[in-house]
PLY file of the C-alpha trace (Angstrom):
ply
format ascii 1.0
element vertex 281
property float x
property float y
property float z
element edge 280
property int vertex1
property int vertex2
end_header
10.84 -40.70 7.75
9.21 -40.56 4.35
7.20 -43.86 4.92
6.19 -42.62 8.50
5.02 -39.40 7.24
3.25 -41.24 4.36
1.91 -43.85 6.68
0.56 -41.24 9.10
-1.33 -39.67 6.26
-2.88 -42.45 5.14
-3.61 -43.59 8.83
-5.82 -40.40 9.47
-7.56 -40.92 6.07
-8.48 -44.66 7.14
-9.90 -43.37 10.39
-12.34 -40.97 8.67
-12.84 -43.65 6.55
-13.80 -45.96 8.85
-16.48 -43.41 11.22
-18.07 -42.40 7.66
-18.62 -46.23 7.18
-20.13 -46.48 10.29
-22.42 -43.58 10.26
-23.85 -44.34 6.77
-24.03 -48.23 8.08
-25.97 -47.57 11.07
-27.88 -44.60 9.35
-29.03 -47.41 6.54
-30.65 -49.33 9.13
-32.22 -45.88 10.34
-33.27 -45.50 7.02
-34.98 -48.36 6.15
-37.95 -47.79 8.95
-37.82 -44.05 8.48
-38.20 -42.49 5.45
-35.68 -39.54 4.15
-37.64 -37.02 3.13
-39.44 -37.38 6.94
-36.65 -37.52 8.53
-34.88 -34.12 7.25
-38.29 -32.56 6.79
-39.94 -33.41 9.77
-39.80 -30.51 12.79
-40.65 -32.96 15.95
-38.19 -35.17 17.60
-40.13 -37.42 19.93
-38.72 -41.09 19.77
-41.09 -42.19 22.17
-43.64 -41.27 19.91
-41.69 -42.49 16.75
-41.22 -39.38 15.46
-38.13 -38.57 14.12
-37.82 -35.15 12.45
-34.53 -33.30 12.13
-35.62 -29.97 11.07
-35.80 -28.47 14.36
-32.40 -29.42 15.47
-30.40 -28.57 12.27
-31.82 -25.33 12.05
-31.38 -24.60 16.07
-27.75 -25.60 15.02
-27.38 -23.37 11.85
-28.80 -20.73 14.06
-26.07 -21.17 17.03
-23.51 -21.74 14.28
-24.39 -18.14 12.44
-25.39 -16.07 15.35
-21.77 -17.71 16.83
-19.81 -16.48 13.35
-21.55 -12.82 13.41
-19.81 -12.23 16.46
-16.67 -13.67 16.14
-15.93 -13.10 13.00
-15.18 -9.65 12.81
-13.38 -9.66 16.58
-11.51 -12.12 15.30
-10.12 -10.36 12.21
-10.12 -7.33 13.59
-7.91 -8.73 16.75
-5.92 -10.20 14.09
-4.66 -7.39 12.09
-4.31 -5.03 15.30
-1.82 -7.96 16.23
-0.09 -8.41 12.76
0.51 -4.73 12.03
-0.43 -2.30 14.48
0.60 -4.11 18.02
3.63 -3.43 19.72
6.02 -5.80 19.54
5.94 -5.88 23.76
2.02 -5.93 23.66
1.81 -8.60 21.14
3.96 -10.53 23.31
1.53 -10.65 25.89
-1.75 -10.38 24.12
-1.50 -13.21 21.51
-0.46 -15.76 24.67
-3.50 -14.47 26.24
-5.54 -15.21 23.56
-4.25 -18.51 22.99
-5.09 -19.40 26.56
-8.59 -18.58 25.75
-8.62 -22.43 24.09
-7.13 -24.23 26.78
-10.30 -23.20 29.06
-12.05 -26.38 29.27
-16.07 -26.24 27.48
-17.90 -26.98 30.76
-16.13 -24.12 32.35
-17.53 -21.77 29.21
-20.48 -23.18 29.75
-20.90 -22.24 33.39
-19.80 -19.24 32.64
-22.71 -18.96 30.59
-25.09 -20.13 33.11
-24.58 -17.85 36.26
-22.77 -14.39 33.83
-24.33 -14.36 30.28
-27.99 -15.75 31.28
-28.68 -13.18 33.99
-27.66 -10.48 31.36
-29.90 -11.60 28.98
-32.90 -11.61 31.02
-31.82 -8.27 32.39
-31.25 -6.84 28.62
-33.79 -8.87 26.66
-36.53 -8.52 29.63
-37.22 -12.81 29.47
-37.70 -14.83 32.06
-34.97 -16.85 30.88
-31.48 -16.55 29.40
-31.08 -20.61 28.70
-30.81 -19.58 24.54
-29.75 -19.27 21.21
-28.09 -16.11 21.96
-26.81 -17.64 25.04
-25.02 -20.40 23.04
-24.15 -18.07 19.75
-21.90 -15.63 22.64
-20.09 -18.82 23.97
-19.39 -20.31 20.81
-18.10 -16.94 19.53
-15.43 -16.48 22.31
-14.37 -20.74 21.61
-13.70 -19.90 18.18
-11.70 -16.65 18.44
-8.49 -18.33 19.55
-8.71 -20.39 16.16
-9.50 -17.56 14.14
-7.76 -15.43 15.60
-4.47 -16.93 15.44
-4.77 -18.83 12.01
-5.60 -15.23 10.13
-2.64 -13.38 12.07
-0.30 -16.01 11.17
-1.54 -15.55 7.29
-1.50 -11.62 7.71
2.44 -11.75 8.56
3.16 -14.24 6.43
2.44 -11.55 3.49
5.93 -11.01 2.15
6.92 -7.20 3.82
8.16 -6.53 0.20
4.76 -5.63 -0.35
4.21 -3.43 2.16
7.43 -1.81 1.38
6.50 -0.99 -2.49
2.80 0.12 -1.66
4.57 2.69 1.38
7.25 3.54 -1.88
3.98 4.67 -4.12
3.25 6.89 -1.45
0.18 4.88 0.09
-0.84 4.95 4.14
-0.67 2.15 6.29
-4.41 1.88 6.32
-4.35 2.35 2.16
-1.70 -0.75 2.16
-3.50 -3.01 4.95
-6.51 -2.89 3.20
-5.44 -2.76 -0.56
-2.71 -5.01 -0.17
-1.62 -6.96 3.11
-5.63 -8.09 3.28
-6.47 -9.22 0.03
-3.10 -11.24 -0.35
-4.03 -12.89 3.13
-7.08 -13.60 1.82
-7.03 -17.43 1.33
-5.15 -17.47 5.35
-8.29 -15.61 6.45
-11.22 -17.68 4.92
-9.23 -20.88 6.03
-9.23 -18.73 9.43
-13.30 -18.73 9.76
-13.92 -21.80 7.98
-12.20 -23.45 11.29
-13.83 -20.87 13.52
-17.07 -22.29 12.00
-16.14 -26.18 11.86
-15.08 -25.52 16.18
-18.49 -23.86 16.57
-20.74 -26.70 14.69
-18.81 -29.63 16.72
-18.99 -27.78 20.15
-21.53 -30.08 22.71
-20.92 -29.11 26.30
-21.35 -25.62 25.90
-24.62 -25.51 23.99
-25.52 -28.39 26.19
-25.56 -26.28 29.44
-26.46 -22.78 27.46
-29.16 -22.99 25.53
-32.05 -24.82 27.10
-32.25 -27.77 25.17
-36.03 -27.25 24.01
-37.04 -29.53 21.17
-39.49 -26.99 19.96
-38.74 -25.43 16.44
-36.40 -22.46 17.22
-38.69 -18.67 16.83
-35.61 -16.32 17.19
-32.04 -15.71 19.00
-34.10 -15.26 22.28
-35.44 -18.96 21.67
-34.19 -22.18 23.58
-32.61 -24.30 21.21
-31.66 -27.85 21.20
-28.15 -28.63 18.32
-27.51 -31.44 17.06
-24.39 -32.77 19.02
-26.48 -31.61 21.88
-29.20 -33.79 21.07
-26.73 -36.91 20.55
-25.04 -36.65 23.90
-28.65 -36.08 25.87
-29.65 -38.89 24.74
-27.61 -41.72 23.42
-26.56 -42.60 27.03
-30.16 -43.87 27.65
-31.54 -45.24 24.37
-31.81 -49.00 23.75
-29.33 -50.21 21.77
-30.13 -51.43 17.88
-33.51 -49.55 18.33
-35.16 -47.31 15.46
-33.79 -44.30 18.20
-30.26 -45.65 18.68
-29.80 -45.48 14.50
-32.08 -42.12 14.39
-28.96 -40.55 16.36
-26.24 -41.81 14.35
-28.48 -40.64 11.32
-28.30 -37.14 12.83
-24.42 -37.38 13.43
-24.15 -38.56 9.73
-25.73 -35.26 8.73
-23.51 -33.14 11.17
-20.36 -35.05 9.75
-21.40 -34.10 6.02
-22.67 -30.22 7.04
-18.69 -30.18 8.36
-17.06 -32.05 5.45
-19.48 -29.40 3.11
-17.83 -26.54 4.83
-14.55 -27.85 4.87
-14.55 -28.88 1.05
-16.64 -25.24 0.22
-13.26 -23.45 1.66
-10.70 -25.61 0.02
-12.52 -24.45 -3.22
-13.07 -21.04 -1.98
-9.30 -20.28 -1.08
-7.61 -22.83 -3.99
-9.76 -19.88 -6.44
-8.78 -17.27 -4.47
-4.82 -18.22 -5.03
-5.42 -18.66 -8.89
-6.95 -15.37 -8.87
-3.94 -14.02 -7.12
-1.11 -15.36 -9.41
0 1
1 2
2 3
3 4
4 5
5 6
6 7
7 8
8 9
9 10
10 11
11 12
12 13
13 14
14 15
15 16
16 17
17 18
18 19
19 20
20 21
21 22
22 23
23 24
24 25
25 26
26 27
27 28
28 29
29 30
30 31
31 32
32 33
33 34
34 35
35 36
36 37
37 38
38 39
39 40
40 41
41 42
42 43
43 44
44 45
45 46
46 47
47 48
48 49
49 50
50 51
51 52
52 53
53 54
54 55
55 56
56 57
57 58
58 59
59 60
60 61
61 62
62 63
63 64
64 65
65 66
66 67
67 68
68 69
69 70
70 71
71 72
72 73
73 74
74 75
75 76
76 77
77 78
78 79
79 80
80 81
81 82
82 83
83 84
84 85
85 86
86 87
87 88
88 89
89 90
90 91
91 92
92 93
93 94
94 95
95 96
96 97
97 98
98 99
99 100
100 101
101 102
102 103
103 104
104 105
105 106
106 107
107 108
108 109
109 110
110 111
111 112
112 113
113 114
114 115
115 116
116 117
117 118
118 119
119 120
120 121
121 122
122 123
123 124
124 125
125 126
126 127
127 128
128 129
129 130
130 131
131 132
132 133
133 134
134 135
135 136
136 137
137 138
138 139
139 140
140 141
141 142
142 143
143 144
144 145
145 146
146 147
147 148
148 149
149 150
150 151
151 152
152 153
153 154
154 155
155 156
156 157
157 158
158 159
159 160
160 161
161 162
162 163
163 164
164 165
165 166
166 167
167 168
168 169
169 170
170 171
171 172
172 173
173 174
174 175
175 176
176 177
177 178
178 179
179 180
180 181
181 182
182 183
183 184
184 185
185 186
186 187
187 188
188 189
189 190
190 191
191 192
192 193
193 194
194 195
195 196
196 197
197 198
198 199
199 200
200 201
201 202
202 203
203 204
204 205
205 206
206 207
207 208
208 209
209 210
210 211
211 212
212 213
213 214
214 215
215 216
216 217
217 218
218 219
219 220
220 221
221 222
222 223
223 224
224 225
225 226
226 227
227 228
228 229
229 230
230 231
231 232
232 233
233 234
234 235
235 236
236 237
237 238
238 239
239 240
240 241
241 242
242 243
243 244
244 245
245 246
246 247
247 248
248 249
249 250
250 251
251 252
252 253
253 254
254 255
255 256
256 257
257 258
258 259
259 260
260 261
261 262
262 263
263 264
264 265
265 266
266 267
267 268
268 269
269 270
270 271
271 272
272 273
273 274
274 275
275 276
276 277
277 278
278 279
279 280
C-alpha cells in the first residue's frame, strides 16, 4: 500500500507536469510571432486583426475573482463559525448537508440562474439596461465557492483542541472573548487554506462567467461592466480557431498565464499558513 500511495503521488505530479509542458510548449510557439511585453500589455484581443493583448481579460478576471472573494469571504467564515460553535447540534445536522449540496449544483444551472434571477435585479437596482456583468459573475462565483470555504474553515475551527476553549472559559473569558482570541487565531492556517481554495474554484470557473457576464472584449470600467475572463475567452473560442495558427497558441498562452496566477496563489498560501504555524508554536 506504501508503493501505491507513493505511486499515486508521483502520478498526479507527472500529470501537472506534463499540461505545464504543454502550455509553455505551445505558448513558445505563441511567443515567437508575438512579443511578451505585447502580449501581457496589450488591452485588445482581436485575432482576426492579429492583435493579441491580454490585459483586458486578466484584469476582467482579477475583477470577477475579487468582487467573487468580497462576498464570499466573510459569509463563508461567518457561516463557518456559527456552525463550529454556536449551531445546534440538530441544526448543524441539517444546515452543513445543505450547504454541501450547494456544490453538487451543476455550473450551467448557476449560470441560468444568473441569467433570468440576478440580471433582472441588477438592472432593476443598478438602473442599466443590462445585468450580463461583472457583478453578475462576482455573485455566482461567490455562492460556488462558499461550499469550499465554508466547509474547509469549519472543519479547521473544530479541529482546535476544546482544551483551549476550556482554559480560556477557566480564566473567566466569554464565548465571544475565546472565539475570537483563541479558537480563531489557532484556526488560522485552516481558514486561509479555506479562501485560498474559495479563490483557486472562483479563477477556474468557465460556464458560469460564460453565460453571466456578457463576454465583452472591451477593457472592463467597473462591477457594472461586461466582462470577458480568461477561461471564458478559451472555451468561446478554441472550438473554432484553426489549428497551429498564431490564435490557436495565443489561447494556450492565455491558459499558461491562468495556470501560473493559480499555482501563485496556491504556493502564496502554503507560505502564508506554513508562517502562520511557526508563529503559533
Amino acid at each position: 500500500m506504501q508503493l501505491a500511495f507513493q505511486a499515486s503521488g508521483f502520478f498526479c505530479i507527472a500529470v501537472l507536469g506534463g499540461i505545464l509542458l504543454m502550455l509553455l510548449w505551445n505558448s513558445i510557439a505563441f511567443f515567437t510571432d508575438v512579443p511578451l511585453f505585447f502580449f501581457l500589455s496589450g488591452t485588445v484581443w482581436q485575432p482576426e486583426n492579429q492583435q493579441y493583448g491580454i490585459l483586458s481579460l486578466l484584469v476582467s478576471t482579477l475583477l470577477v475573482t475579487i468582487g467573487a472573494m468580497a462576498m464570499a469571504i466573510p459569509i463563508g467564515i461567518g457561516t463557518a463559525l456559527y456552525l463550529a460553535e454556536y449551531a445546534l447540534p440538530v441544526l448543524r445536522n441539517w444546515l452543513k448537508p445543505a450547504v454541501e449540496m450547494l456544490a453538487a449544483i451543476p455550473s450551467v444551472v448557476i449560470g441560468f440562474i444568473g441569467i433570468v434571477v440576478i440580471n433582472p435585479a441588477i438592472m432593476a437596482i443598478a438602473k442599466t439596461s443590462n445585468g450580463l456583468n461583472a457583478l453578475n459573475g462576482s455573485v455566482l462565483l461567490a455562492t460556488m465557492a462558499l461550499p469550499t470555504i465554508i466547509t474547509v474553515a469549519e472543519d479547521a475551527i473544530r479541529a482546535v483542541p476544546q482544551a483551549f476553549r476550556e482554559a480560556s472559559y477557566g480564566l473567566g473569558a466569554s464565548k465571544w472573548a475565546t472565539l475570537q482570541k483563541i479558537v480563531v487565531p489557532a484556526a488560522y492556517p485552516g481558514m486561509i487554506a479555506a479562501i485560498m481554495l474559495g479563490i483557486g474554484r472562483a479563477i477556474g470557473e468557465t460556464m458560469t462567467v460564460l453565460m453571466a457576464t456578457g463576454n465583452a472584449i472591451a477593457f472592463p470600467k467597473g462591477m457594472l461592466s461586461s466582462v470577458r475572463t480568461i477561461t471564458a475567452n478559451i472555451a468561446i473560442e478554441m472550438g473554432e480557431v484553426p489549428f497551429f495558427s498564431t490564435h490557436y497558441y495565443g489561447l494556450f498562452a492565455t491558459a499558461l498565464v491562468l495556470f501560473i496566477i493559480s499555482f501563485a496563489v496556491n504556493f502564496a498560501a502554503e507560505k502564508v499558513t506554513a508562517h502562520i504555524r511557526k508563529f503559533q508554536i
